[in-house]
N, C-alpha and C positions, 0 to 999 in steps of 0.2 A: 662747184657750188651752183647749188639751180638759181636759176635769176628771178625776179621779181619785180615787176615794177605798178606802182603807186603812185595812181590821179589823181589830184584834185582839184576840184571844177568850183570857181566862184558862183557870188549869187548870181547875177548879172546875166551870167550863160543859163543858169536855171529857170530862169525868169523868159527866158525867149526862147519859143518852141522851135525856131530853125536851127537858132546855134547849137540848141542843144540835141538835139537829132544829129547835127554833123558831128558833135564833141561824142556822144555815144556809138554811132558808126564807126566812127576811130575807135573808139576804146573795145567793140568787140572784134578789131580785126588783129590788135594788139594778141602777139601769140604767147602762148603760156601764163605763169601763176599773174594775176593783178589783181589791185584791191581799189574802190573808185572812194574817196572822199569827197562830200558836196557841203557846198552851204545852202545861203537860203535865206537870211540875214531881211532881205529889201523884203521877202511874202512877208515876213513875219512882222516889221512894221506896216508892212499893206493891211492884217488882219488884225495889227492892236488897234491900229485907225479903226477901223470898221466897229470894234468891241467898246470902242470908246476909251481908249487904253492909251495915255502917252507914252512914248517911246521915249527914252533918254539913253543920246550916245555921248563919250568921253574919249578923247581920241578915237574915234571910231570903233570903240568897245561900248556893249550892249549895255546898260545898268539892267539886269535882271533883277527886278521885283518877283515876289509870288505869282500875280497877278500876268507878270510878263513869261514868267516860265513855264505856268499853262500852255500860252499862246506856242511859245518856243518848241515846246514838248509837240503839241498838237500839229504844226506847221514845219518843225523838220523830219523827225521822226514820223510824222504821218504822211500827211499829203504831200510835200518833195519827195519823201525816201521810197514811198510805194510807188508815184508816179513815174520815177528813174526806173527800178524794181522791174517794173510794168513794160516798159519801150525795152530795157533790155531784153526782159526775157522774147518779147518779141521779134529780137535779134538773133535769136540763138545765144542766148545768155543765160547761164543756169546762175541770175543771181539773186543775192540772200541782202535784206533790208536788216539793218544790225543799229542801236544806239548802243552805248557803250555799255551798256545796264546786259545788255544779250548776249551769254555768255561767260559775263564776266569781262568783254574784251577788252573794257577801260576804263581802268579807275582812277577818281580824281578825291582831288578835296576842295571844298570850298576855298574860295580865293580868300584870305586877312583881310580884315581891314585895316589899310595905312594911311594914306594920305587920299583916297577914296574910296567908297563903298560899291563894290561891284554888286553885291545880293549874291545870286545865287548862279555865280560864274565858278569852273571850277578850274581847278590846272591838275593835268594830268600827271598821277603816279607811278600809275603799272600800266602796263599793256599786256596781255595774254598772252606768250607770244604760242601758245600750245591749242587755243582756241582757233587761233587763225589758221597753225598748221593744220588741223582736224578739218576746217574748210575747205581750204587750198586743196589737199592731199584730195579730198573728195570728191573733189572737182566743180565746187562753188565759186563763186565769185561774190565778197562782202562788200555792201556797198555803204557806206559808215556815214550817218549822219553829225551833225556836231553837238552829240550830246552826249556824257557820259555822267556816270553815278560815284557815290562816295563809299560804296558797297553799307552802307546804314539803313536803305531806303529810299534815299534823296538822290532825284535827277537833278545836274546840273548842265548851266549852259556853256560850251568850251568852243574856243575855236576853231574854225576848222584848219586852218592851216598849221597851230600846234599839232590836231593831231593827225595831221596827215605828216607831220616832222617825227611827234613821236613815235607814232608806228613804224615807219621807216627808218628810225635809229634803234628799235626794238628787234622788228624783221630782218636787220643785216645781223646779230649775230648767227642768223641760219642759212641767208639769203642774199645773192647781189644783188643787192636794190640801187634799181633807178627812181627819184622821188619827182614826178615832174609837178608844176603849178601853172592851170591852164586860167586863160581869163581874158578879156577882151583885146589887151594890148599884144603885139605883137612878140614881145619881151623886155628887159629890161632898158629904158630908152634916156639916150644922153639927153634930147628932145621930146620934154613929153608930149609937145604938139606936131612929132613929127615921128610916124608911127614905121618907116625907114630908117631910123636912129637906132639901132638895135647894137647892144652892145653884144656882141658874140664870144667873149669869155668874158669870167670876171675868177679874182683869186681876191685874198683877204688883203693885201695891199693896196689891188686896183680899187676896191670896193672902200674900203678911209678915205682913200683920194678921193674918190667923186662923192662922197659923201662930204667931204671938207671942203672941197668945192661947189657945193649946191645941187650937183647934177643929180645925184638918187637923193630922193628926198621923201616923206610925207608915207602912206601907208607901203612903199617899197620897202625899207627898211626894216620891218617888224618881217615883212615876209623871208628878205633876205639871212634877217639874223636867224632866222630860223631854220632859212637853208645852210647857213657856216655852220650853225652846231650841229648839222645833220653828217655833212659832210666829217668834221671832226670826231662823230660818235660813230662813223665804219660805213655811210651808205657814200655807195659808189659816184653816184653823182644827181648834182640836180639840174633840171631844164624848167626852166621859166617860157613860157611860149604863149602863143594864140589857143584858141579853141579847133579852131580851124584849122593849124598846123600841128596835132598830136602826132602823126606821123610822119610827119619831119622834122622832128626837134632840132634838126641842126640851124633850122632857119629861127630860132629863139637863142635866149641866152643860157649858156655852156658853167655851172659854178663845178669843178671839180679839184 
C-alpha cells in the first residue's frame, strides 16, 4: 500500500512567517503522496476586528455568524490558503489551494442546534476520497483549508483538525496514512510549562489516566479524541509534534 502522509499546521505557525517557512521546508522535503491541512483561526479574528465584526468563541469554537463566514471564507480560503500555495510552489511544490467546496472533496452539514448555536459551522460527511486520488496520482499536492460546503450552495466553517482526522480516516481505506498535528508545543506534555515534558507514546488507557489525572487537559483533548478515532478507523498512526520537528517526529508524541 502506497503511503501517505497528512499535515496539519495550526493558526499560530501560519501566523509567523519564520515558523512557517521552517514548517513548509519540512513538508516539501517530506517524500511521496502528502496533503497539507491549515488553519488560520487568530487572521480571521485579526480581520473581524478590523471590519468591525465581534468574534464569539465557545470552547474554543468559532460562533460563525453570516457576517463571520464572509470573513472566514475570505481569510482561509483566500489569503492563508494562496499565501501557503504561493511559498510552496516556490519550493518546488506543485501545489493545489482546495476548500472543501473544490471538487467536491468535502462535504459537510450544518452543525444542530443543541445546547448552542454554532451558525454556520459544519461537520463533516464525505470526503472524496477519488478526488484526492485524481490529485495525488497527478502528482499535486492539496493543500485544504478549513472550510468545507453542504453540496446546496452553503460554505461552511469546519475544523481543521476534524478535517485533517477525516480525510485521513477516509485516505486509509487506499493509503497508509501517517496523520501528524504540528503546532507550537513540542508534543503532548505531562507539563504544559515545560516544553521537555513530552510524553513519547500514548495508547487509549495511557491517555484516561492522564486525562483523570489533570495532566492532558483543555484544547488537547478535542485534538486527541480525534487522533483515537483516527487511529480506530485504519490510519496508521499519529504524531503530534513541533513545527520545527516534522522531520523527526520521533522527537513528538507516538499515538499508535
Amino acid at each position: 500500500m502506497k503511503q501517505l502522509t497528512i499535515i496539519k499546521v495550526g493558526g499560530a505557525i501560519v501566523e509567523e512567517n519564520s515558523a512557517l517557512n521552517i514548517l513548509l521546508a519540512s513538508f516539501a522535503a517530506i517524500d511521496g503522496a502528502k496533503i497539507l491541512v491549515h488553519g488560520g483561526g487568530r487572521l480571521a479574528t485579526v480581520m473581524c476586528n478590523r471590519l468591525g465584526i465581534e468574534s464569539r468563541m465557545i470552547d474554543g469554537r468559532r460562533i460563525t455568524d453570516e457576517e463571520t463566514l464572509n470573513v472566514v471564507t475570505m481569510v482561509y480560503g483566500g489569503l492563508v490558503n494562496k499565501n501557503i500555495v504561493a511559498r510552496l510552489q516556490s519550493l518546488g511544490v506543485n501545489a493545489v489551494g482546495l476548500t472543501g467546496a473544490d471538487m467536491n472533496v468535502i462535504r459537510s452539514e450544518k452543525r444542530p442546534v443543541k445546547d448552542i448555536d454554532y451558525g454556520y459551522a459544519g461537520d463533516v460527511k464525505e470526503v472524496c476520497i477519488d478526488a484526492f486520488n485524481m490529485l495525488l496520482e497527478g502528482g499535486f499536492i492539496p493543500v485544504l483549508s478549513p472550510l468545507t460546503h453542504d453540496g446546496k450552495g452553503l460554505m461552511l466553517n469546519t475544523n481543521a483538525d476534524t478535517i485533517a482526522s477525516e480525510t485521513a480516516k477516509a485516505m486509509s481505506k487506499v493509503y497508509d496514512v501517517t496523520l501528524i498535528y504540528c503546532f507550537e508545543k513540542s508534543g503532548v506534555l505531562q507539563d504544559e510549562h515545560d516544553d521537555t515534558s513530552v510524553i513519547s507514546r500514548l495508547d487509549s488507557a495511557l491517555y484516561a489516566e492522564y486525562v483523570s489525572k489533570g495532566i492532558i487537559t483543555g484544547g488537547m483533548i478535542p485534538k486527541l479524541d480525534n487522533a483515537f478515532r483516527a487511529i480506530a478507523s485504519g490510519v496508521r498512526r499519529v504524531i503530534i509534534t513541533k513545527a520545527s520537528a516534522l522531520n523527526a517526529p520521533e522527537q513528538g508524541t507516538v499515538i499508535e
